[in-house]
N, C-alpha and C positions, 0 to 999 in steps of 0.2 A: 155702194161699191163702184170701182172706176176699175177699170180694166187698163193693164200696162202690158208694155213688152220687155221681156228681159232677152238680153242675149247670155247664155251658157257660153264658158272657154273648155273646150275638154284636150287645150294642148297636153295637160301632164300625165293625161289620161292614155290620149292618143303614143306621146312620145316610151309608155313602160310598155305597152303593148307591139312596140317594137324592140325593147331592150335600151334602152336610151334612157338614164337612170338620174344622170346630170348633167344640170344645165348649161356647165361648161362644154360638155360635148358638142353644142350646138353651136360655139363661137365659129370653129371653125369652117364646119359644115355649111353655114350660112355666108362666111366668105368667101367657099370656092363658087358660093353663085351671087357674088359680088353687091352682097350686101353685109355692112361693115356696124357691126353692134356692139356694143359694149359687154363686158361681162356680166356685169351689176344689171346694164337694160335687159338683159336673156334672162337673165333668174328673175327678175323683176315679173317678163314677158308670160314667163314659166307659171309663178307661183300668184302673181293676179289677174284679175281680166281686163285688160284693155279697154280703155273707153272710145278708140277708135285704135285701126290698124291701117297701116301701109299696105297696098296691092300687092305693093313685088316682095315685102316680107311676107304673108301670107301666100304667097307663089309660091316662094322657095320655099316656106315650111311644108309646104302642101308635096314638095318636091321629095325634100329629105326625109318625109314619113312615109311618103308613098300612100296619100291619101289627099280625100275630096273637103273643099272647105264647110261644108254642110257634116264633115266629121269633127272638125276644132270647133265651128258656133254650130248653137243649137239656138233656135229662139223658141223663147217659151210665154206664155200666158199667167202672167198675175193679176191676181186678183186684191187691189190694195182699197182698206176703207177708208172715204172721204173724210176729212176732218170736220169736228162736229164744231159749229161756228156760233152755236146760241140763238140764230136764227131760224131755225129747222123749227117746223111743227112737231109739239109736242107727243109721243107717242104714247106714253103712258105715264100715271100719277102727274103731279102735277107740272100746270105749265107755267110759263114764265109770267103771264099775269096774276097769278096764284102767289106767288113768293112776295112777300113782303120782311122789310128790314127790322131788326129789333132794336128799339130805344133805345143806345146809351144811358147809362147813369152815371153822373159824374159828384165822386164823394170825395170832400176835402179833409185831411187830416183833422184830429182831434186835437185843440191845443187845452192840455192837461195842467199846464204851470198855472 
């Protein structure tokens, strides 16, 4: 097992808990604090999680919900299994020196004429 970090978005979370239902609402909001988004990038912003964010977009959200950015990310602990590579010690039943391949047999048509 490898231990990862995920980051959580709970913008759409944060945004119904203020009444804020669509993500058009946000176009504007976020230009009067003079950041300039597209419609399509705000529902996008809205409905996935960002693999990186802008400071001063995360300001002004932070602004317009009346909230701390430790309420839109959350980081959280996962727990993901290593990929099994064939080279791991055997744990149980047999190991890789155990396995051996089975003969071919190689049969030629019957010529009947």
């Amino acid at each position: 097992m490898t231990r990862r970090v995920e980051m959580r978005w709970h913008l759409r979370q944060v945004m119904a808990g203020r009444g804020i239902f669509q993500t058009s609402e946000l176009v504007p909001l976020l230009a009067d604090r003079e950041v300039h988004l597209t419609r399509q990038y705000v529902h996008k912003l809205v409905t996935t999680p960002p693999q990186r964010i802008n400071v001063d977009l995360l300001a002004a959200l932070c602004d317009i919900l009346d909230c701390k950015p430790s309420d839109l990310l959350e980081p959280v602990v996962v727990q993901a299994e290593r990929a099994k590579t064939g080279t791991d010690a055997p744990q149980e039943g047999l190991g890789i020196g155990e396995l051996r391949p089975i003969r071919a047999t190689v049969r030629r048509p019957r010529e009947d004429r």
